[in-house]
N, C-alpha and C positions, 0 to 999 in steps of 0.2 A: 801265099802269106804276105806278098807285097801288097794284095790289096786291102789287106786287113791293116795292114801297118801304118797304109796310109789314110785308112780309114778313124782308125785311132789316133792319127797325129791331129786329123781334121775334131772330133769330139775334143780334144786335149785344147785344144787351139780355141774353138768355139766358146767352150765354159770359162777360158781365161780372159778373151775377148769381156763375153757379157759380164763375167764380176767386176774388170776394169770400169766397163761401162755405169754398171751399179755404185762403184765407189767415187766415182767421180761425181757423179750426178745426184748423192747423198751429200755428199760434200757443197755441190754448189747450188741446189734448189732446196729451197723450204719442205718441209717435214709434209706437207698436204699436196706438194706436186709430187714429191718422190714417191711417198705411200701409192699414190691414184694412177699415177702415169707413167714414171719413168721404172722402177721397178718392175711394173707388170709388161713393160712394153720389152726390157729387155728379155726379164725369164720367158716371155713367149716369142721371141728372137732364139733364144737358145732352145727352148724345144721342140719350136718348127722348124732347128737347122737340124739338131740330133735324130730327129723322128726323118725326116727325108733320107740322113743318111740310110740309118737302118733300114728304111726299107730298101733300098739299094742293096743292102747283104740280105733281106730277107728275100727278093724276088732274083736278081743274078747268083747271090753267094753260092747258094747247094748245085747251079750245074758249073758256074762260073769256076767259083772257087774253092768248092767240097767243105761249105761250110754248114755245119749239121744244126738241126735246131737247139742244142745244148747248149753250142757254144754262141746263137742268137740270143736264147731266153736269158745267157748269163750278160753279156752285155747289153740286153734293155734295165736287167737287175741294177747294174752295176751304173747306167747311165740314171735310170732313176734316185738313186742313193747320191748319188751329185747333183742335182735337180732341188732332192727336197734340202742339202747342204748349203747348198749356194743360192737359192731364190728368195732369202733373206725375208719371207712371208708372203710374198708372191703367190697366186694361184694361177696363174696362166692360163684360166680357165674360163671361157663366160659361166658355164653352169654356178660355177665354185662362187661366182661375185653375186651371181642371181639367187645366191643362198642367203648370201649374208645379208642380202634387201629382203628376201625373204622373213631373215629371223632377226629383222632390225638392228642390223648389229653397223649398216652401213646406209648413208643418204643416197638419195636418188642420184643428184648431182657427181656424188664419186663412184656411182656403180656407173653411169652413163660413161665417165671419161676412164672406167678403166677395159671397159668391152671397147673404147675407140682403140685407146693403149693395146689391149691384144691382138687388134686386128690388122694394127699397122708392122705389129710387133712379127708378127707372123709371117705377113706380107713381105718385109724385108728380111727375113729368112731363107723365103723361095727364093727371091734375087738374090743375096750372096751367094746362095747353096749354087744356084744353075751358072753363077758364074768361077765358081770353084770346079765345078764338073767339066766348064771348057777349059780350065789346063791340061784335063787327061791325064793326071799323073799316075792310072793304072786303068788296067784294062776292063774293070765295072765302070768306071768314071767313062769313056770310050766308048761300050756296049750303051749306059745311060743316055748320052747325048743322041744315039743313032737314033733307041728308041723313047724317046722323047714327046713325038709329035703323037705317037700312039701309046697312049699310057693306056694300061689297063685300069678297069675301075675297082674300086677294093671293097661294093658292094659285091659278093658272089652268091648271095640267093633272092629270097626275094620278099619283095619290100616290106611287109608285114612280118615275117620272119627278121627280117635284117633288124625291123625298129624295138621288136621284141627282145633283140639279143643286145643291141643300146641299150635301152631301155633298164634290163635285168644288168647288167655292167654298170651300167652308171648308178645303180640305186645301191647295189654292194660298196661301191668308193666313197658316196656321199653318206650311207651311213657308217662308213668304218670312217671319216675324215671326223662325224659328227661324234662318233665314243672316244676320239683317241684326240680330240681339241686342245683338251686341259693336260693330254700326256708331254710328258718330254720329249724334247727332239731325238733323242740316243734312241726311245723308242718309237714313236711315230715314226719317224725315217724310213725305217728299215720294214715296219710294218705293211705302211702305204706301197711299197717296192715290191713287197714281195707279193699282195693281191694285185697287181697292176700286170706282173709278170704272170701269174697266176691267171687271171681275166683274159689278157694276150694271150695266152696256150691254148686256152678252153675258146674264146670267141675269136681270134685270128683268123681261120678259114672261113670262116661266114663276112664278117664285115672289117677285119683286122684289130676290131675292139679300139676304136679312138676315144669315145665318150667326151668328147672335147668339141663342139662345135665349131670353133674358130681353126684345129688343129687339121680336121676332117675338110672344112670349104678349102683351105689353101692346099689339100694335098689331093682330094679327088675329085672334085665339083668338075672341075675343067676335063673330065677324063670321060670317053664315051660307055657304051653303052645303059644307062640313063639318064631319065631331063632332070631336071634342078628341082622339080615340085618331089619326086620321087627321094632324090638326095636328102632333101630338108626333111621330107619325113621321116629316114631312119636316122639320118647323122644330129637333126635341132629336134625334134619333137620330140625323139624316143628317147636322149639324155635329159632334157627337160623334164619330162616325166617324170625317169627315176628320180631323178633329185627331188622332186615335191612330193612324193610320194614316200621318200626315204628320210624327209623332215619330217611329214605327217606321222611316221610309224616311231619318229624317237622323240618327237616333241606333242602329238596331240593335235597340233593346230599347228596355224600360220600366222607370226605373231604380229606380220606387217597388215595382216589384211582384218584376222580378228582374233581376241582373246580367249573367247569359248573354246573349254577344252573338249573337244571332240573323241576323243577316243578312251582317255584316262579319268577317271572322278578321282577331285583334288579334294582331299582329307586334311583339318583340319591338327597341326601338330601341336596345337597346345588342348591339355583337356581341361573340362569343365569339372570343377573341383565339384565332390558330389557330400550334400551338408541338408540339416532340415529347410525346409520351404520355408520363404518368408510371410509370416502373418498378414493376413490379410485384413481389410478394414475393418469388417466385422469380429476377429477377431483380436486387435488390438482395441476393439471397444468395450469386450467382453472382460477381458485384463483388465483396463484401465476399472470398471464397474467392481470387478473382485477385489483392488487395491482398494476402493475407499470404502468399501463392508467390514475390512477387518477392520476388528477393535486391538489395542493393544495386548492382549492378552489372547489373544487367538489368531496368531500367524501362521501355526500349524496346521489351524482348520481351513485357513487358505491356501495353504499350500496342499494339504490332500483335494478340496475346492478342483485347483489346477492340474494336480496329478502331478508336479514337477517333482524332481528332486534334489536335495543339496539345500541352496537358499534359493529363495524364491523370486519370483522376478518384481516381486514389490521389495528386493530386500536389498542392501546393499553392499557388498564384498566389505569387510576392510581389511587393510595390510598389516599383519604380524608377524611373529618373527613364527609363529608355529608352522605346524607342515600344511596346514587346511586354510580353506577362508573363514575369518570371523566375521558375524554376523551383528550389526548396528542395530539391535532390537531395543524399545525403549527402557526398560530398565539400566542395560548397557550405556545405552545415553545419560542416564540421569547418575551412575554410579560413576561416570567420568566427570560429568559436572558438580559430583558431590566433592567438598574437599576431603582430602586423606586424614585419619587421625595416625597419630603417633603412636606408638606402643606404651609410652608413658602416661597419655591424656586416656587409653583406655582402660589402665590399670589403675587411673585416681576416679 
């Protein structure tokens, strides 16, 4: 248990570190270097120190120190739940940045300097990590250092296999990252944590499930038995994939590269009010010719003529107080332009 203990002082120590660092560096650079650089550089400091730990309990712990995989899966759970808490929007991720250029959501210029940011970010992870490890403060830390020079590689099958099981990991993240965007953090958090842990279980033994390219070159690239063209293939190529391939299947397309929706027909949400056709030339010429046939006295014979009903389209609404429209026929006209008689002038 000593070395679990000081396993956990070292992650406790790590994440306090790096959110200092975030706050500090929010505080003293502008809102476009924090976003691009200094953020992503520290959460990928703090995840290439947490992920070397662990794997330190996952490859000594069970003969080392009788630690079972329950109690690994629950501390990668539990490291990941402080990961998505504290990386303040951070993705640590190259794939994750190569999405957001992907679905235009990010310039070219800030996807460049945040893949520089994780790589250095990383980088000085290993270096603090290996120099944490030569204090020795327990006996994995001790065992580590011996075996050091010979690391095993955390490819264990083989490379078409391996890039397949990247591959199928990495498309599950990017598209559970891509339905759960607009959620809450209370639940995305825990969400992401717990297929991350899940994904670990199921592809651990084959390639340990990194899906992380930057996360993957700093912890196994340098470790023998494979060359670097074989590495890049299952560790860059095969999460590369899922991720465009897990845009493609929630969005249709690629919205950096083109618009056309590829997969999905986009249906119109407003509808087309559905009313009689509008008269055509021919027939608003036929109209206008029935208008000037009537004679005064036979509006009716033009309107059965047109077949309409009500008032006719030679006729003209007028406004009353009744419940119908009245109709300006010329008697109507000349009985408004007659003056009124009195009840007296008709009685004399």
């Amino acid at each position: 248990m000593a070395g679990l203990n000081v396993s956990l002082s070292f992650f406790l120590a790590t994440i306090a570190l790096c959110q200092a660092a975030r706050r500090a560096s929010k505080a003293l650079l502008p809102a476009g270097a924090y976003n691009s650089f200094a953020r992503e550089a520290a959460g990928a400091a703090q995840l290439g120190a947490c992920c070397l730990e662990l794997r330190v309990l996952v490859e000594l712990g069970p003969w080392a120190g009788g630690f079972g995989p329950d109690l690994l899966l629950t501390l990668l759970f539990l490291l990941f739940l402080a990961h998505g808490a504290t990386f303040d929007g951070a993705s640590a991720n190259p794939a994750v940045s190569l999405q957001e250029l992907l679905l235009a959501e990010a310039s070219v210029p800030s996807t460049l300097l945040k893949l520089v940011a994780q790589a250095l970010g990383v980088q000085a992870a290993c270096t603090l990590t290996q120099l944490y490890w030569a204090w020795e403060l327990s006996d994995l830390h001790m065992l580590q250092n011996l075996m050091a020079a010979h690391c095993s590689s955390a490819l264990r099958t083989t490379v078409l296999h391996g890039a397949l099981v990247e591959g199928a990991c990495a498309f599950f993240f990017h598209l559970t990252l891509l339905r759960l965007q607009h959620s809450l953090p209370i639940y995305r958090v825990p969400a992401v944590a717990l297929l991350v842990t899940i994904l670990a279980y199921t592809a651990g033994p084959f390639t340990s499930a990194f899906f992380n390219p930057a996360l993957a070159a700093s912890v196994t690239f340098h470790c023998s038995g494979h060359t670097l063209l074989e590495y890049a293939q299952v560790y860059w190529l095969g999460p590369l994939t899922g991720m465009v391939l897990a845009v493609l299947l929630y969005h249709g397309h690629l919205p950096r590269l083109f618009q056309r929706n590829l997969l999905y027909s986009q249906k119109n949400k407003y509808r087309t009010p559905r009313g009689k056709p509008a008269p055509g030339p021919g027939d608003t010429q036929m109209l206008a010719e029935g208008c000037r046939v009537q004679e005064p006295g036979q509006r009716g014979v033009g309107r059965q003529l047109l077949g309409s009903r009500g008032h006719g389209p030679c006729e003209r609404p007028v406004r009353g107080r009744g419940p119908g429209p009245r109709l300006r026929t010329p008697e109507l006209r000349e009985h408004q332009t007659r003056p009124h008689s009195s009840p007296e002038t008709i009685c004399q």
